[in-house]
N, C-alpha and C positions, 0 to 999 in steps of 0.2 A: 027380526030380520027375515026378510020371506028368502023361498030356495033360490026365487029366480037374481034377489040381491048380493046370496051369498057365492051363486054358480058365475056372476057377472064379476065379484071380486075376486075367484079365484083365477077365474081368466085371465083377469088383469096381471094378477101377478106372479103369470105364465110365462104371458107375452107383453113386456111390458112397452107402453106407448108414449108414456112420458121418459125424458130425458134424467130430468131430477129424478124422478122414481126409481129408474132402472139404478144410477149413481148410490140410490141410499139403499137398496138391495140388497145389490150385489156385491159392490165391496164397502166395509165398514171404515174403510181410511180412505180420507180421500186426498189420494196424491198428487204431486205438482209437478210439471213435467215444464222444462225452460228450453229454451231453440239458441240461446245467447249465453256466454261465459259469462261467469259470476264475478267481482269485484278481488273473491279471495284468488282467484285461478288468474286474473290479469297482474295480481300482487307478487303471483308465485312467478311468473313468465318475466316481469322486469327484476328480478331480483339473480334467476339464469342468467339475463340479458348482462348486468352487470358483472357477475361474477365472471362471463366469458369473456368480456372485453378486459378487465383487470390479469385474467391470467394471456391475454394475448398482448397486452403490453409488457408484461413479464418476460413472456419470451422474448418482443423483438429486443429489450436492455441486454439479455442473455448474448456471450459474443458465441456465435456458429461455431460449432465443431469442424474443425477439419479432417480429410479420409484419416490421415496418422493420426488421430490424437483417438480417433474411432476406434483405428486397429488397435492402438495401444492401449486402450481400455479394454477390451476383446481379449490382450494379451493377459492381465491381469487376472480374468475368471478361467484362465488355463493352471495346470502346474509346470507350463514351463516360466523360464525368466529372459528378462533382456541380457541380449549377445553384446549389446553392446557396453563399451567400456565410458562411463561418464564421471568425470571427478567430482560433479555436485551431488552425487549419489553415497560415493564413501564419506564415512564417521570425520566430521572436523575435528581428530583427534591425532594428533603429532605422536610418531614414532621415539620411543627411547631404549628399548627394546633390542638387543642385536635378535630373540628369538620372540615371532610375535604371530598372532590370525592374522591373515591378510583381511579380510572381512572387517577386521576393528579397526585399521589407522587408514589415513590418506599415503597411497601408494607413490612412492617418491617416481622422481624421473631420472634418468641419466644419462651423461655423453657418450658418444659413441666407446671413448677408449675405456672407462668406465663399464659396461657391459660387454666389450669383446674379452675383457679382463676376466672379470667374474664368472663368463662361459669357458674359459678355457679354463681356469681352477678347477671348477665341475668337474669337466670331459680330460683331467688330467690323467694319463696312464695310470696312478695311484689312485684314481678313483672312478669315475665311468669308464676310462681306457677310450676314447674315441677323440683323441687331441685335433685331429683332422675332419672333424664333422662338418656339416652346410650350416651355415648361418640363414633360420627363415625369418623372411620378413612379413609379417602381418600386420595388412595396411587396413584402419577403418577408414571408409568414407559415408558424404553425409551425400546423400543423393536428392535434397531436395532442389525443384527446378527454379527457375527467376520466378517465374510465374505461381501465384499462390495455389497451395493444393495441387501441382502436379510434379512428378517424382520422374526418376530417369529410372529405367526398367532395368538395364544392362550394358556393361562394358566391357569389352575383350582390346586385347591390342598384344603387345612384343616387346622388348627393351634390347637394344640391344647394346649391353654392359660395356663399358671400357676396359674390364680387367676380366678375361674369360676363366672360367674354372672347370675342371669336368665334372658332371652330373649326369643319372640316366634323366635323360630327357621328354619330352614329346619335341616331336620331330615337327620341326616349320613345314608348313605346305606352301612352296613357293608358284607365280605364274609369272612367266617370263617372256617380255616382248625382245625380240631381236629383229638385226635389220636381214644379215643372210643365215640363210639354212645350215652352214658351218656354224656360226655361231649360237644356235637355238639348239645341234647336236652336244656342243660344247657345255652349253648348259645343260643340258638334264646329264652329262658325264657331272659335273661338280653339284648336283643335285637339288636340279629344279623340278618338278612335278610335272612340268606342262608349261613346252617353250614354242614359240614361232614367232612368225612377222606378219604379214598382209594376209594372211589366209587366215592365222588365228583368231585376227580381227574379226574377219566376215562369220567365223564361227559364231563368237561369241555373239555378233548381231542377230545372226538365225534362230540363239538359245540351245544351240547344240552342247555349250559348255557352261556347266553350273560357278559361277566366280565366288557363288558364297561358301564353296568348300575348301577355299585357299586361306591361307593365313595371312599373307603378305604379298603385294604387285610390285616386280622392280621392271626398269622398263629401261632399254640403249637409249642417248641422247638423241640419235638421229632417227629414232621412232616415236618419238614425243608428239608430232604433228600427225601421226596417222592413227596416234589412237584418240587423239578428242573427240570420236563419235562415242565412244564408249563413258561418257561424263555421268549418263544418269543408269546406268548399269553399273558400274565398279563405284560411282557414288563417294563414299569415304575411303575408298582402297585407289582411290584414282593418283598414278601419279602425279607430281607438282612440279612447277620449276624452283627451283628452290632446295628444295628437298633431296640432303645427297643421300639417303638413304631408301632411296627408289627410283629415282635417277640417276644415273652417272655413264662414262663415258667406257669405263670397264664396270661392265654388267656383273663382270665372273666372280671379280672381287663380292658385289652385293650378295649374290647369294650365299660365296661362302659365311659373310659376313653374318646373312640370315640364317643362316643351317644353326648358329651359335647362339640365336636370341632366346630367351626368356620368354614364355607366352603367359598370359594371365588372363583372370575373365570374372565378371562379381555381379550377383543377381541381387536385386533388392530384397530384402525379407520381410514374408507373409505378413506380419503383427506389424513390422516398424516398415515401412516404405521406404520410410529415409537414410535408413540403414542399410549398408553391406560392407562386407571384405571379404580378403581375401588373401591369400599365404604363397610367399615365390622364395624358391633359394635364390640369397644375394650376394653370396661368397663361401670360401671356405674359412673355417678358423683359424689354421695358421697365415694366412695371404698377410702381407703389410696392412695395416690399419689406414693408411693414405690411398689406396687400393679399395678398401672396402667401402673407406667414406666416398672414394668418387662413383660406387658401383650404387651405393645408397642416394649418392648427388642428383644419380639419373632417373632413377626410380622415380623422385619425387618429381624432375621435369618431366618421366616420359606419363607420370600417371594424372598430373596437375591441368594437363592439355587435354585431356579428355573429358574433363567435367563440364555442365553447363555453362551454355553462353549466356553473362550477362552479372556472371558470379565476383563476388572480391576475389584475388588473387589469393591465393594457397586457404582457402577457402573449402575444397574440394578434399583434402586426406586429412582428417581429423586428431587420429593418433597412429603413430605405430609402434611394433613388438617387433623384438628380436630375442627368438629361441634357437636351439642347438640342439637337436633331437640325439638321442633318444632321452634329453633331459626335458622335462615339459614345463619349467620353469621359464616364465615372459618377462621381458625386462622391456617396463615404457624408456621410449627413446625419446631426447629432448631432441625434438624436429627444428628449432632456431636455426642452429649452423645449417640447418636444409633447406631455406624457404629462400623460393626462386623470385626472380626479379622478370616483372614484367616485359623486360628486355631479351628473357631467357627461355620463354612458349616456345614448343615445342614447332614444328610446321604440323599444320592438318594433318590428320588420318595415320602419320605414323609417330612414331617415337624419334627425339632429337640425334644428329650423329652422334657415335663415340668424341669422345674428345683425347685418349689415348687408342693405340694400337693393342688387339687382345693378347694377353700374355698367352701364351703357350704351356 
């Protein structure tokens, strides 16, 4: 091979000119390079495909959670426990036992005179010494609304008892419509918060007077017609006709009447929405037992009217307890003899009249 064949070959494969040549070269494999998904890659994509539609019929079989059954699961990964009192929860295992856990049997019920009994053995002088203690009542209710998934937030309202007892109290906030200036003087003498006629009207239209700081509206019969402008301001506090426990023709009477009520108030709770209650004195221990059942009569109508519209009747308080402090022992009340007859709804926004005169 002469120099000038072999300086012509080395050139070449310097620079190389051909395509093949440069190919066999430069790299010793010669690789494949594709612009289009392979057969195994379209196998693996329908095989996702179906597994995603199989678990997306999964779920739609699955029935939706609702917010409460959410929080209630929520509640579970906490160390606290349900407040509330549910009998499909305790052991289906019957009492024989006079000394037993409460934890282990199904917690019996009892009649009223059956528990005012049993509390006062207790709070016997020979043993807690407090014969004369408050009878509390602790009411649960179920606060779910007609509508699925939405809950009632909160409830306040007043009772005002047929058989009066003394207790320290909180004090009614009353607002009081009169027709003359003698008679709105009169009132805040027997202890209304904030009385007038025509002028207090035009207050409150200006917003110079806050109405959601009052507890209770009573209002004279012959101002009944001057206050209708005031419907969507006082809202549920509005008086009614009907209603003698915010109307009537002696005002002075209502208030005192009100000075004596019972106020109460119950917030849903965080974990169960549909849960709350709530705790009111409902009598003294020694009062007559016919006394205390009519003071318990009302309770159930003045609290039964305030639940959702659209609900079954006594539907609304679910259980209740009666303790005797300073004993901390609760005794479930058989609610039967208490369940109101749809004849017996309370009127809107307040609690039904007394049906006796308050003892003294």
């Amino acid at each position: 091979m002469s120099v000038g064949m072999l300086r012509g070959l080395l050139e070449g494969l310097r620079k190389p000119s051909s395509g093949l040549l440069s190919l066999a070269v430069q790299t010793p494999y010669v690789e494949q390079v594709r612009g289009y998904p392979t057969q195994k890659y379209f196998k693996i994509l329908a095989e996702n495909r179906k597994r995603n539609r199989i678990r997306k019929l999964q779920k739609l079989e699955q029935p939706k959670k609702t917010f409460a059954e959410i929080q209630k699961s929520k509640l579970k990964r906490t160390v606290l426990g349900s407040r509330r009192y549910t009998e499909k929860d305790w052991p289906k295992q019957i009492n024989s036992d006079d000394v037993h856990l409460l934890k282990e049997v199904v917690r019996p019920t009892f009649d009223l005179e059956s528990c005012i009994q049993m509390h006062r053995e207790v709070l016997h002088p020979q043993m807690y010494n407090h014969a004369n203690s408050l009878v509390m009542a602790t009411v649960e209710l179920d606060m779910t609304s007609k509508k699925r998934g939405h809950f009632v937030d909160q409830i306040s309202g007043s009772l005002l008892l047929p058989h009066f007892f003394e207790y320290k109290r909180q004090v009614t906030r009353i607002l009081c419509f009169t027709k003359s200036p003698d008679e709105a003087t009169l009132a805040l003498e027997r202890g209304a918060n904030l009385a007038g006629g025509e002028q207090l009207v035009k207050k409150i239209e200006a917003g110079e007077v806050d109405v959601a700081s009052f507890d209770t509206v009573v209002c004279d019969l012959n101002m009944y017609e001057k206050i209708q402008s005031l419907k969507n301001i006082l809202k549920k506090q509005m008086p009614r006709l009907g209603n003698t426990d915010a109307i009537s023709e002696d005002v002075l009477n209502l208030i005192e009447r009100h000075r004596k009520a019972v106020l109460f108030s119950a917030s849903g709770d965080l974990y169960e929405p549909d849960y709350a209650a709530f705790t009111v004195p409902i009598a003294r221990l020694q009062m007559p037992i016919d006394h205390i059942r009519a003071n318990i009569k009302e309770l159930f109508v003045g609290v039964n009217h305030l639940g959702p519209r659209g609900r079954p009747p006594n539907s609304f308080i679910t259980e209740i307890f009666l303790s005797c402090p300073p004993s901390l022992e609760r005794l479930v009340l058989d609610k039967t003899p208490f369940l109101i007859a749809p004849s017996q709804n309370a009127p809107a926004g307040r609690a039904r009249a007394p049906t006796a005169e308050p003892e003294e």
